[in-house]
mmCIF file as gemmi writes it, N, C-alpha and C atoms, coordinates in Angstrom:
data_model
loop_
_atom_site.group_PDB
_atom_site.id
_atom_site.type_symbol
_atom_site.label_atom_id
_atom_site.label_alt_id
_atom_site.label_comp_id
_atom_site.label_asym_id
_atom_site.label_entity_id
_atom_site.label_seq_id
_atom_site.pdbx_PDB_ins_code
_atom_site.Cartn_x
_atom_site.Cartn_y
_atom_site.Cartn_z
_atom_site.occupancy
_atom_site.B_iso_or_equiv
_atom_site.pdbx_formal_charge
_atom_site.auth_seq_id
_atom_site.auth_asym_id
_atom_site.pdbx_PDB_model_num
ATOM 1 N N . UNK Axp A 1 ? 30.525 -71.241 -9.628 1 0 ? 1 A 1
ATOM 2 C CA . UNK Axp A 1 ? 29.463 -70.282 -9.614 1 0 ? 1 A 1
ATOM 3 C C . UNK Axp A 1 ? 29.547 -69.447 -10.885 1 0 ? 1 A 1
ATOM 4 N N . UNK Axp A 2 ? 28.284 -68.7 -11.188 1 0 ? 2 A 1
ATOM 5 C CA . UNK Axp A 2 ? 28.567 -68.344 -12.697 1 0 ? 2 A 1
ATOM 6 C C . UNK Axp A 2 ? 27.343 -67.019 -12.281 1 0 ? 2 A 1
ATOM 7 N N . UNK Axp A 3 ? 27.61 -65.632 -12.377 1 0 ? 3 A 1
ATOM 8 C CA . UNK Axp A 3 ? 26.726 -64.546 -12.512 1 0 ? 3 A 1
ATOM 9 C C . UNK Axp A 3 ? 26.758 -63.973 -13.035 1 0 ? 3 A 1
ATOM 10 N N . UNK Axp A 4 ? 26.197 -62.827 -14.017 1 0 ? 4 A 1
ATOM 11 C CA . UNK Axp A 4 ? 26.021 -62.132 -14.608 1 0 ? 4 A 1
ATOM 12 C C . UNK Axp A 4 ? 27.24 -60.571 -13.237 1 0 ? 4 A 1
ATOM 13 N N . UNK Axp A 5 ? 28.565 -60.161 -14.169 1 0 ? 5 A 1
ATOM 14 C CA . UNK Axp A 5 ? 28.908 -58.899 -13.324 1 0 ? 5 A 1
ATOM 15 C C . UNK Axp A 5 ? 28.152 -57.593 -13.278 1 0 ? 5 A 1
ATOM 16 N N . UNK Axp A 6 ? 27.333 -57.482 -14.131 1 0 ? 6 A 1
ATOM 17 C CA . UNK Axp A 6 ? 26.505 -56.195 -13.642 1 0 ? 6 A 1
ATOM 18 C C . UNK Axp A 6 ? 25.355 -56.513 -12.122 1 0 ? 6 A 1
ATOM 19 N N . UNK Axp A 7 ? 25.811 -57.876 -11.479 1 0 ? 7 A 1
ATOM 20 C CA . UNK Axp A 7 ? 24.739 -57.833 -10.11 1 0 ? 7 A 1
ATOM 21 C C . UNK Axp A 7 ? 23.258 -57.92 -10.413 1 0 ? 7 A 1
ATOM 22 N N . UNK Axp A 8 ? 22.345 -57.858 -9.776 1 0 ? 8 A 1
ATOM 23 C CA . UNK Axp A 8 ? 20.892 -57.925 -9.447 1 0 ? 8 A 1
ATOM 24 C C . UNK Axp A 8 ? 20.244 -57.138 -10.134 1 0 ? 8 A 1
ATOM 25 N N . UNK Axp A 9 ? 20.594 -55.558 -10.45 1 0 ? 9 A 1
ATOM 26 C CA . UNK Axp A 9 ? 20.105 -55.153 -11.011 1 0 ? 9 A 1
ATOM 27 C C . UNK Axp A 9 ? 18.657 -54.259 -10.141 1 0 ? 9 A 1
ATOM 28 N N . UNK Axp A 10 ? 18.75 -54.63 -8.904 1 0 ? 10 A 1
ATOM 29 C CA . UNK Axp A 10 ? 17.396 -54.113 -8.31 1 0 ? 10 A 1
ATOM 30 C C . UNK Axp A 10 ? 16.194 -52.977 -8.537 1 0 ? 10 A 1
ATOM 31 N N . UNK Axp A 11 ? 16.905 -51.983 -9.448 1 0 ? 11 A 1
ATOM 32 C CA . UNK Axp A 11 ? 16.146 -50.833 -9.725 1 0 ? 11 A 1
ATOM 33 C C . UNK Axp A 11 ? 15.448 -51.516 -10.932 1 0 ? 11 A 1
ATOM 34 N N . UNK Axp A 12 ? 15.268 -52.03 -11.49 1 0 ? 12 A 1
ATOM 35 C CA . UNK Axp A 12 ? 14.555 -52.664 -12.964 1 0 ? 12 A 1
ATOM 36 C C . UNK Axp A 12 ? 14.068 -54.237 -12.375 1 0 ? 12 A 1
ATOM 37 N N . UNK Axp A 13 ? 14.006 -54.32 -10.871 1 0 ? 13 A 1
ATOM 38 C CA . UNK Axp A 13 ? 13.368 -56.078 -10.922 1 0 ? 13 A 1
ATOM 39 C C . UNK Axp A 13 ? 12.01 -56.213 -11.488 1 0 ? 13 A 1
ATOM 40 N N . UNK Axp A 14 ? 11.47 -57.116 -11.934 1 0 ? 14 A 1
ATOM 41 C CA . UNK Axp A 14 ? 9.967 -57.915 -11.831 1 0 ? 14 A 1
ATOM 42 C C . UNK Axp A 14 ? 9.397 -56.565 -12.935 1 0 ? 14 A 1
ATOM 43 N N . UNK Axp A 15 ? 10.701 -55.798 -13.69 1 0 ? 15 A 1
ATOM 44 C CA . UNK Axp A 15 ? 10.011 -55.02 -15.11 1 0 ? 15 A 1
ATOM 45 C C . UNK Axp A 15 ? 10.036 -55.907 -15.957 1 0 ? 15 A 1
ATOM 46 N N . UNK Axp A 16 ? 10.521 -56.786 -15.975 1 0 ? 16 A 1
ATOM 47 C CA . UNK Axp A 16 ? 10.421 -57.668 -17.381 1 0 ? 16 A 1
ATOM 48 C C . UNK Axp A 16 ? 11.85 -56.909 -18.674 1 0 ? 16 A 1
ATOM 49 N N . UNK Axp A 17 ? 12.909 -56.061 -18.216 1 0 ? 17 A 1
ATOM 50 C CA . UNK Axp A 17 ? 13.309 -54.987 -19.412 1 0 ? 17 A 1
ATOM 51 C C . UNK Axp A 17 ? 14.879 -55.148 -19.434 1 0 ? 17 A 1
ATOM 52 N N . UNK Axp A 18 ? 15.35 -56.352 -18.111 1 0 ? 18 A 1
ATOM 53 C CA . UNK Axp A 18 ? 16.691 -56.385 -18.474 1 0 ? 18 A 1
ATOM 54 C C . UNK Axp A 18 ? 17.042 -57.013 -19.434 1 0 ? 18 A 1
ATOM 55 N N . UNK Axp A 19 ? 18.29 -56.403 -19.881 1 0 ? 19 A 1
ATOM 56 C CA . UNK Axp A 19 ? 18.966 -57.36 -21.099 1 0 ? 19 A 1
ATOM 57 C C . UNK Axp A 19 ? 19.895 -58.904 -20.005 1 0 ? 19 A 1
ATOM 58 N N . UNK Axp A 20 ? 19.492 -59.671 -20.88 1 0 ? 20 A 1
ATOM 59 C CA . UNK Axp A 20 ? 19.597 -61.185 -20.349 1 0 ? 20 A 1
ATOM 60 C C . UNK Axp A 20 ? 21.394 -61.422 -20.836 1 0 ? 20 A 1
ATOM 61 N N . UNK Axp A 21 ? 22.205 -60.636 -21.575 1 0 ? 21 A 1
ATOM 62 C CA . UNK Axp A 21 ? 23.083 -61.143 -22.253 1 0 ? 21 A 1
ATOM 63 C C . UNK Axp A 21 ? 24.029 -61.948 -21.422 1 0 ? 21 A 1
ATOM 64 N N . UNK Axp A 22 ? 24.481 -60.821 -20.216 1 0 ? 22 A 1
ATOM 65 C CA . UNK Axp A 22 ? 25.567 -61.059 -19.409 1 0 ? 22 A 1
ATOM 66 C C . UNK Axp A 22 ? 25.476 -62.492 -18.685 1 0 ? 22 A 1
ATOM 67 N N . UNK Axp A 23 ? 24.248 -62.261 -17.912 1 0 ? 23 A 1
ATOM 68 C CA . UNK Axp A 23 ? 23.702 -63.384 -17.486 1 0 ? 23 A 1
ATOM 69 C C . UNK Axp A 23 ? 23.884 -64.924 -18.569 1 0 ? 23 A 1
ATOM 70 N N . UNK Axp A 24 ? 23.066 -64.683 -19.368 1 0 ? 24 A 1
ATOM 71 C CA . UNK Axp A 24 ? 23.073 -66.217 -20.519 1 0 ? 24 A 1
ATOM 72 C C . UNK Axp A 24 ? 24.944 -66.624 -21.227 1 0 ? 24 A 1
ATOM 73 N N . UNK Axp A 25 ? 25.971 -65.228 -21.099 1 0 ? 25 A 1
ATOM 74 C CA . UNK Axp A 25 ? 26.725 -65.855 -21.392 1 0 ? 25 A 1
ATOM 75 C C . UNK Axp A 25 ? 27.908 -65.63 -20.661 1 0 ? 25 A 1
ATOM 76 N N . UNK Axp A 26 ? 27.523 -65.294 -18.718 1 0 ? 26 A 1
ATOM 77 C CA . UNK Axp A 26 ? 27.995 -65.674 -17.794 1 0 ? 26 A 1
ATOM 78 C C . UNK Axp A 26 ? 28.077 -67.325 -17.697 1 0 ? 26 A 1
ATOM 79 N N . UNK Axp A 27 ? 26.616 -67.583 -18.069 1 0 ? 27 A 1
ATOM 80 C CA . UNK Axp A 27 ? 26.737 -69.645 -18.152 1 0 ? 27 A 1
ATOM 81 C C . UNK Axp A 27 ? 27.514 -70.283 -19.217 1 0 ? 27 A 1
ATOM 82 N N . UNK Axp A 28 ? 27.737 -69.507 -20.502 1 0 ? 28 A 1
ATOM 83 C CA . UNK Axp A 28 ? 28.454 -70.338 -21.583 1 0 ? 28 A 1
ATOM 84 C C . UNK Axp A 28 ? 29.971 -70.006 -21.206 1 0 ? 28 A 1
ATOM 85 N N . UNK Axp A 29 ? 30.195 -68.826 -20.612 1 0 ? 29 A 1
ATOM 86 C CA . UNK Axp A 29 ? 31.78 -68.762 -19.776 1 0 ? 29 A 1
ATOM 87 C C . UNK Axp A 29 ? 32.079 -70.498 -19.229 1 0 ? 29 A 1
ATOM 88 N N . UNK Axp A 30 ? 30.986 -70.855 -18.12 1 0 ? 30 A 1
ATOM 89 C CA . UNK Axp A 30 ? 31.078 -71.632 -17.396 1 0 ? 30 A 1
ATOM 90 C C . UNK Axp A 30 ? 31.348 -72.871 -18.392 1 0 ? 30 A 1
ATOM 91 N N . UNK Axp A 31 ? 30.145 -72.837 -19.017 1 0 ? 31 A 1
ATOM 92 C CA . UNK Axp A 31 ? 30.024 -74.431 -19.69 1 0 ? 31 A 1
ATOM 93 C C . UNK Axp A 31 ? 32.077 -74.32 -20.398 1 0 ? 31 A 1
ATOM 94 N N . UNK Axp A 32 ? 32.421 -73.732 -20.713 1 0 ? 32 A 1
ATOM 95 C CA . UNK Axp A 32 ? 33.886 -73.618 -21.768 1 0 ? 32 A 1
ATOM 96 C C . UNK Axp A 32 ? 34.663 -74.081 -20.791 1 0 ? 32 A 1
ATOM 97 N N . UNK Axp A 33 ? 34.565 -73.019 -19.69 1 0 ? 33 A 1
ATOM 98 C CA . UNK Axp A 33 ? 35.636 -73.373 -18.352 1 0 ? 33 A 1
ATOM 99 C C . UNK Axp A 33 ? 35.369 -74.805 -18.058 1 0 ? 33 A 1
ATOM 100 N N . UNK Axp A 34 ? 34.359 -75.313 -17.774 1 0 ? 34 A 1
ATOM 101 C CA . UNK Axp A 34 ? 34.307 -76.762 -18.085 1 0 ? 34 A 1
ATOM 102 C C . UNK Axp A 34 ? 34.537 -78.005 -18.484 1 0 ? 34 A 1
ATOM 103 N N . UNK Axp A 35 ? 34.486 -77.602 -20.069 1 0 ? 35 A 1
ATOM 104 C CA . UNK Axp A 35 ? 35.301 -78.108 -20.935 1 0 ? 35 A 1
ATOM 105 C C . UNK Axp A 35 ? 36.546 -78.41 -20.829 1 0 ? 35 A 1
ATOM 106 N N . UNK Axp A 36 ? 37.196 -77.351 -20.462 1 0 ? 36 A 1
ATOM 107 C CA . UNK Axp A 36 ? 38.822 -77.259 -20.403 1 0 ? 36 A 1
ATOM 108 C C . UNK Axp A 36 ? 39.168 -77.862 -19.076 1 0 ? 36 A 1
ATOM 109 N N . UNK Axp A 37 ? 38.565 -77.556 -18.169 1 0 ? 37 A 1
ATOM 110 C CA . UNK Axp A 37 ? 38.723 -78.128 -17.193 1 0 ? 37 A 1
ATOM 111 C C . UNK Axp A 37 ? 38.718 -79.894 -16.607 1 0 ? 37 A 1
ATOM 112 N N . UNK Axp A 38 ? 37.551 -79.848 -17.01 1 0 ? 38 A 1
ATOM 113 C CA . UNK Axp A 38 ? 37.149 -81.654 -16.947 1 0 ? 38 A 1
ATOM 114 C C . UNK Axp A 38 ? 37.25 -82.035 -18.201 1 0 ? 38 A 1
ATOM 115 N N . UNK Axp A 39 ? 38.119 -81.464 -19.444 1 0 ? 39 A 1
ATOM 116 C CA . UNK Axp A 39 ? 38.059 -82.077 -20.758 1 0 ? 39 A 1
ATOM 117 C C . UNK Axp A 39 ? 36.658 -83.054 -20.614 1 0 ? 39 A 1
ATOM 118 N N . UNK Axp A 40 ? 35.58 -82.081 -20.811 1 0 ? 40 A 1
ATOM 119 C CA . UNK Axp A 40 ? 34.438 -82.97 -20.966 1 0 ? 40 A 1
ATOM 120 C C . UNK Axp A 40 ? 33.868 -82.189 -22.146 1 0 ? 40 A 1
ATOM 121 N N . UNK Axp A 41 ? 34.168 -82.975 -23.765 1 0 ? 41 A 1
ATOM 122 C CA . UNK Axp A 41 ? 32.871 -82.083 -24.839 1 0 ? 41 A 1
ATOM 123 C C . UNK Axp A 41 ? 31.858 -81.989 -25.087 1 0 ? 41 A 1
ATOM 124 N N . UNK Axp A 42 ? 30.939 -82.495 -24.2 1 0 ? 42 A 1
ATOM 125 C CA . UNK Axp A 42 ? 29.643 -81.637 -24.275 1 0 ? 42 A 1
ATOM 126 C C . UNK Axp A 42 ? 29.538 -80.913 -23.559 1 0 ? 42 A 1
ATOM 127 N N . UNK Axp A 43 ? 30.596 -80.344 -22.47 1 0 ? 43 A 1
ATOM 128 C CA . UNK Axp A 43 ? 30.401 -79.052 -21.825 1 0 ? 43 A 1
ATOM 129 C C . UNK Axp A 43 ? 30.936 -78.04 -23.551 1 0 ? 43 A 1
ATOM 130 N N . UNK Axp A 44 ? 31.6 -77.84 -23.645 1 0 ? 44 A 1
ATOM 131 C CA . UNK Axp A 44 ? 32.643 -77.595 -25.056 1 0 ? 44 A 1
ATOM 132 C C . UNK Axp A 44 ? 31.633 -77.326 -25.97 1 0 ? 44 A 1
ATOM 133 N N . UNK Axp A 45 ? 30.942 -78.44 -26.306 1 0 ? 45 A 1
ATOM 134 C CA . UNK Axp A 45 ? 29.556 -78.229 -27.256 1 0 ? 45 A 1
ATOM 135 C C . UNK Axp A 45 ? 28.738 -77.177 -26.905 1 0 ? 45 A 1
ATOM 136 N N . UNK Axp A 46 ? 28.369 -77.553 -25.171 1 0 ? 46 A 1
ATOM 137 C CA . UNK Axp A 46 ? 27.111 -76.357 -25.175 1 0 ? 46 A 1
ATOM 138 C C . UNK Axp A 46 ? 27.478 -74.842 -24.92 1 0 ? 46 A 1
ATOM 139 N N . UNK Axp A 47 ? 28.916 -74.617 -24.585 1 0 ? 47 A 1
ATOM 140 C CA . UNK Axp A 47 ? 29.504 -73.488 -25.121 1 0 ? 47 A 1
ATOM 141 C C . UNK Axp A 47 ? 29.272 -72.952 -26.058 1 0 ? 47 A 1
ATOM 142 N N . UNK Axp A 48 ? 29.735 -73.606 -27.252 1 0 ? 48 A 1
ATOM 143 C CA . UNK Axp A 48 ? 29.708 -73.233 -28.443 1 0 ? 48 A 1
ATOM 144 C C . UNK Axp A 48 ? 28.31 -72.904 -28.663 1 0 ? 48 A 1
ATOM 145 N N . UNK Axp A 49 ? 27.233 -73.829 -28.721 1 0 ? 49 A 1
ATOM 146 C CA . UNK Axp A 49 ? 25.842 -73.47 -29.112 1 0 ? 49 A 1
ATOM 147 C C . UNK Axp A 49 ? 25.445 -72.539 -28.193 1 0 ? 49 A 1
ATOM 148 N N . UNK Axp A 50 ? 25.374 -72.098 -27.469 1 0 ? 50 A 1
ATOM 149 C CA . UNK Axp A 50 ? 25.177 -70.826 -26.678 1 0 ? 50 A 1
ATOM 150 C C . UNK Axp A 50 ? 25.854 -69.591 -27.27 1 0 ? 50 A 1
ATOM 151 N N . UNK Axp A 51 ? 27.184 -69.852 -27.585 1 0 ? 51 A 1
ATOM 152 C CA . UNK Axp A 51 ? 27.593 -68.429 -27.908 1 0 ? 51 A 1
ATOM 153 C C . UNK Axp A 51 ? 27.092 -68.179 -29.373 1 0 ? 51 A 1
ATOM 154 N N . UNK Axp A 52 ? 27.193 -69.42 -30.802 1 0 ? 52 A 1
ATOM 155 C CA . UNK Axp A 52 ? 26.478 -69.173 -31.545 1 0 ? 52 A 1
ATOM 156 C C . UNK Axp A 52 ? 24.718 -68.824 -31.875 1 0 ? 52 A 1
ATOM 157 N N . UNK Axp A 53 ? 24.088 -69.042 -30.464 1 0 ? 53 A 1
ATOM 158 C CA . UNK Axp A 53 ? 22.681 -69.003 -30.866 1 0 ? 53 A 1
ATOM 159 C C . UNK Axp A 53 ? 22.317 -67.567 -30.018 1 0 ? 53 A 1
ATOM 160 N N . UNK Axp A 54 ? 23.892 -67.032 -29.243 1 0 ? 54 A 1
ATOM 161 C CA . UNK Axp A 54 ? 23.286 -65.28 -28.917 1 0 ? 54 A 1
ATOM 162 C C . UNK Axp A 54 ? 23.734 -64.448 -30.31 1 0 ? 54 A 1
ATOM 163 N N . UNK Axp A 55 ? 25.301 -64.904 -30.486 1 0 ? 55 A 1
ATOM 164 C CA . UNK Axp A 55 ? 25.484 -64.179 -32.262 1 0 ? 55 A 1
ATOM 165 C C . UNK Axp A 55 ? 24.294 -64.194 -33.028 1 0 ? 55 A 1
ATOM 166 N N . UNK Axp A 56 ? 23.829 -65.05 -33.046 1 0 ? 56 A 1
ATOM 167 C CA . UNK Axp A 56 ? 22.569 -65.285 -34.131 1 0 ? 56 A 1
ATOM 168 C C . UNK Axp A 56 ? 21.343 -64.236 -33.855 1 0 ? 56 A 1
ATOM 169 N N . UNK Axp A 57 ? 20.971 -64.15 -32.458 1 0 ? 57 A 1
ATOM 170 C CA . UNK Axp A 57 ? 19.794 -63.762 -31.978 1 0 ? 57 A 1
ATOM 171 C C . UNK Axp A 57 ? 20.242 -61.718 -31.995 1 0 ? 57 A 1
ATOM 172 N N . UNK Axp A 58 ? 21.777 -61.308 -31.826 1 0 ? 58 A 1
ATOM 173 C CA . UNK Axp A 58 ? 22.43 -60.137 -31.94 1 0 ? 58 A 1
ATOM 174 C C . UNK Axp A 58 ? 22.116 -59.812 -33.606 1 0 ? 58 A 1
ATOM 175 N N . UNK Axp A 59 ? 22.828 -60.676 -34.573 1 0 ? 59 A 1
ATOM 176 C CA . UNK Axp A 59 ? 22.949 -60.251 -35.747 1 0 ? 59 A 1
ATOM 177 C C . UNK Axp A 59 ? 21.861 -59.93 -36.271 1 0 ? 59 A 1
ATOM 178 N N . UNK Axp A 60 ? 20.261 -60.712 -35.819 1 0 ? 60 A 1
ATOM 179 C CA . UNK Axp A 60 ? 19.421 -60.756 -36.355 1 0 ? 60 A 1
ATOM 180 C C . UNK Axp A 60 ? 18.053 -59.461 -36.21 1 0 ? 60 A 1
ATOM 181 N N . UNK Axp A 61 ? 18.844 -59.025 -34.877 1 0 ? 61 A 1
ATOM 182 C CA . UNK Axp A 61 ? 17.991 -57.723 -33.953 1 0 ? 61 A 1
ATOM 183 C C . UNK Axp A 61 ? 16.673 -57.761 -34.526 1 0 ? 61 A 1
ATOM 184 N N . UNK Axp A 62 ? 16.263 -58.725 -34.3 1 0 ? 62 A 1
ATOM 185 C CA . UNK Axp A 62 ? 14.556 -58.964 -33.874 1 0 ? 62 A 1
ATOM 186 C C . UNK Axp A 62 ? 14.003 -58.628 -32.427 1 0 ? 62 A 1
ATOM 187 N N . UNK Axp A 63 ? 14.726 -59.886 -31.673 1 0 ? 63 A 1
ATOM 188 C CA . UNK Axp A 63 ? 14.44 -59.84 -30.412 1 0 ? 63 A 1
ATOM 189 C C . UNK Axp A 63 ? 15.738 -58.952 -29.495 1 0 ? 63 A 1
ATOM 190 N N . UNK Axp A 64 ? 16.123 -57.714 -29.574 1 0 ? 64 A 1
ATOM 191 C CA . UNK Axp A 64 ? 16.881 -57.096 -28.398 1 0 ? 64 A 1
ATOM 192 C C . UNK Axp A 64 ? 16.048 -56.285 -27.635 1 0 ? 64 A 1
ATOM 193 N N . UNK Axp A 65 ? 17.09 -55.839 -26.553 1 0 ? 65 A 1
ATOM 194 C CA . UNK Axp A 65 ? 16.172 -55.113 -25.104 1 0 ? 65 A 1
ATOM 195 C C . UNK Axp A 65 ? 16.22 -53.67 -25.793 1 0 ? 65 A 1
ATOM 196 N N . UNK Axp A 66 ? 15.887 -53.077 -24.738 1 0 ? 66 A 1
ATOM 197 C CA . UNK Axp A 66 ? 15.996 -51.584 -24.927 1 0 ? 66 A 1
ATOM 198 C C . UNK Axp A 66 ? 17.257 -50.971 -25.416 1 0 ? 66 A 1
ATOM 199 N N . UNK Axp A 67 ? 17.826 -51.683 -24.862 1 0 ? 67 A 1
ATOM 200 C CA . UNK Axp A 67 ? 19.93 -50.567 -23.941 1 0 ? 67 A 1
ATOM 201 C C . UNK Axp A 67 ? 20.116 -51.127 -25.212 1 0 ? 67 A 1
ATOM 202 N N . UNK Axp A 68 ? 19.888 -51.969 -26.155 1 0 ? 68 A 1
ATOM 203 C CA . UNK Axp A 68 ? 20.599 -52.682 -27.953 1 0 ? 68 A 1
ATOM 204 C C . UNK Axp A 68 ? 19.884 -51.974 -28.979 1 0 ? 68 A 1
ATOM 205 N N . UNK Axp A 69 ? 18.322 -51.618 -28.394 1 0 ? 69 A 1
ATOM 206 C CA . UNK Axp A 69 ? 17.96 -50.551 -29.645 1 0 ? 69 A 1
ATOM 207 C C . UNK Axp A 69 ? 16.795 -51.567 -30.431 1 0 ? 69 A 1
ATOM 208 N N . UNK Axp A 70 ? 16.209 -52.345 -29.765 1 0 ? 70 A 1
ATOM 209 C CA . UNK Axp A 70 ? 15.561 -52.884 -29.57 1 0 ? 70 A 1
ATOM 210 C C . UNK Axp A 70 ? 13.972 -52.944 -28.563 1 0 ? 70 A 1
ATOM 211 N N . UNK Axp A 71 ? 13.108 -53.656 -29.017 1 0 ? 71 A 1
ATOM 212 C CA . UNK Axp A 71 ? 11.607 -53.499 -28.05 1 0 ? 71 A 1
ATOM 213 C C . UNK Axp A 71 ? 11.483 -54.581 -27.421 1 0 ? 71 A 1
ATOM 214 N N . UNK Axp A 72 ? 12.532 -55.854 -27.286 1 0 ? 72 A 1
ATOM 215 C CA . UNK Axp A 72 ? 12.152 -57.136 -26.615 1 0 ? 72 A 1
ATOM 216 C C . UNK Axp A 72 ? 12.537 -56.844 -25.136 1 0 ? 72 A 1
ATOM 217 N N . UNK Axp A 73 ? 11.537 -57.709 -24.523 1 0 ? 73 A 1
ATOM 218 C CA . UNK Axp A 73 ? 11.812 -57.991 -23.309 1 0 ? 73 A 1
ATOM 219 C C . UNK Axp A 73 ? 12.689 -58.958 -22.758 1 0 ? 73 A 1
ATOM 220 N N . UNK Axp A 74 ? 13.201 -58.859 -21.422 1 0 ? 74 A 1
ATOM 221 C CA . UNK Axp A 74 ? 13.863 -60.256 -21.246 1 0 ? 74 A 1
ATOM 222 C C . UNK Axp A 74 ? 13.357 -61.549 -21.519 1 0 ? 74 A 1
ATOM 223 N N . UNK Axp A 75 ? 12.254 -61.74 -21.288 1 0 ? 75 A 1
ATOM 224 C CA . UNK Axp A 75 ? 11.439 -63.388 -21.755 1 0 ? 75 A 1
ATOM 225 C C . UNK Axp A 75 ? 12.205 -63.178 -23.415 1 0 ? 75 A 1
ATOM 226 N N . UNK Axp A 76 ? 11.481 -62.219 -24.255 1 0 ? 76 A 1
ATOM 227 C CA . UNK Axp A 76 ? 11.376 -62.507 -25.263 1 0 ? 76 A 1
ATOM 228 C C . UNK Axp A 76 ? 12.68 -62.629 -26.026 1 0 ? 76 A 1
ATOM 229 N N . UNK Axp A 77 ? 13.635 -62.257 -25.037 1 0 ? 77 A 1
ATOM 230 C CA . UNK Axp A 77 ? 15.067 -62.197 -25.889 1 0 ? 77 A 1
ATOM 231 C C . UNK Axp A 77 ? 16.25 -63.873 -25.321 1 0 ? 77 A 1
ATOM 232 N N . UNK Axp A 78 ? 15.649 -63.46 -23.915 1 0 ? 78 A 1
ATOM 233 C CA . UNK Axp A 78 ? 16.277 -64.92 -23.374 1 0 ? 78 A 1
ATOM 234 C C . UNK Axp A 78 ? 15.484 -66.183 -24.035 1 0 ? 78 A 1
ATOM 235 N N . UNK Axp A 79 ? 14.155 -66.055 -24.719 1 0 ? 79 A 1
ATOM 236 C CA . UNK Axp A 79 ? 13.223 -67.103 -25.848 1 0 ? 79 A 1
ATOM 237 C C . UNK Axp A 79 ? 14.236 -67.438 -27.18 1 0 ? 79 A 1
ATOM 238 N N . UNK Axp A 80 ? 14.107 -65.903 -27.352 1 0 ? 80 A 1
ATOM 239 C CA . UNK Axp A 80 ? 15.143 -66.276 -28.834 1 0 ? 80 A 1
ATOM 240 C C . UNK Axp A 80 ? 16.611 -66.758 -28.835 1 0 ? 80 A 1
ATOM 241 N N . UNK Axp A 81 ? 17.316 -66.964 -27.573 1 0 ? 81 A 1
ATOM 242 C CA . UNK Axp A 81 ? 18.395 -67.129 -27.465 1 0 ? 81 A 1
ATOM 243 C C . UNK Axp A 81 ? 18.143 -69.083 -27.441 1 0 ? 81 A 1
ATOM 244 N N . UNK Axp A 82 ? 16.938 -69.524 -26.891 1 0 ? 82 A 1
ATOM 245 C CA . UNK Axp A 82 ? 16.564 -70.488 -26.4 1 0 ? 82 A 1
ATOM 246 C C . UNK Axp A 82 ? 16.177 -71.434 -27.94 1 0 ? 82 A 1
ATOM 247 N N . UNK Axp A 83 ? 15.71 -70.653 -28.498 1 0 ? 83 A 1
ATOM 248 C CA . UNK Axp A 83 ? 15.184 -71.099 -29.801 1 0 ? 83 A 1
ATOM 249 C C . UNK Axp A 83 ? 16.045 -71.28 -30.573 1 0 ? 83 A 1
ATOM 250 N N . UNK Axp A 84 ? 17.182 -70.323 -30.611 1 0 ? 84 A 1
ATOM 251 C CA . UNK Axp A 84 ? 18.425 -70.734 -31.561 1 0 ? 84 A 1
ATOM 252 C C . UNK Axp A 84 ? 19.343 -71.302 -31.21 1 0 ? 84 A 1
ATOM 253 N N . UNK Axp A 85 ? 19.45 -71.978 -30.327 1 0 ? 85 A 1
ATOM 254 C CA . UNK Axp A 85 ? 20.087 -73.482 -29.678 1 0 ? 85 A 1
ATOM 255 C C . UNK Axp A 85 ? 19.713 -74.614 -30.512 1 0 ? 85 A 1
């Protein structure tokens, strides 16, 4: 199982305004643990491209949420994370 530890979040649902981070690299936790686990490298791979395509999408602060100092929304930031894969 793989979740984001800040939980649900319920006071901000269906705003469109959470930051996606925890969540998107609650799954690249997983994909690594994976890796190591079932020595399987394309779990290993999509680790890696996940954690390099949120660095990318951080360094570049186009697309961040509010709480980063930023105007993106979750679509638009979990997009750019998607795009730089």
């Amino acid at each position: 199982m793989s979740q984001a530890t800040h939980g649900s979040a319920p006071d901000i649902a269906v705003r469109n305004i959470a930051n996606p981070y925890a969540l998107i690299m609650s799954g690249q936790m997983l994909f690594e643990w994976l890796g190591r686990k079932r020595n399987e490298p394309k779990a290993t791979a999509a680790a890696q491209r996940l954690a390099a395509a949120m660095d990318k999408v951080i360094a570049e602060a186009r697309h961040l949420t509010a709480d980063l100092g930023g105007e993106a929304s979750t679509t638009e930031m979990g997009s750019a994370v998607a795009a730089a894969i």
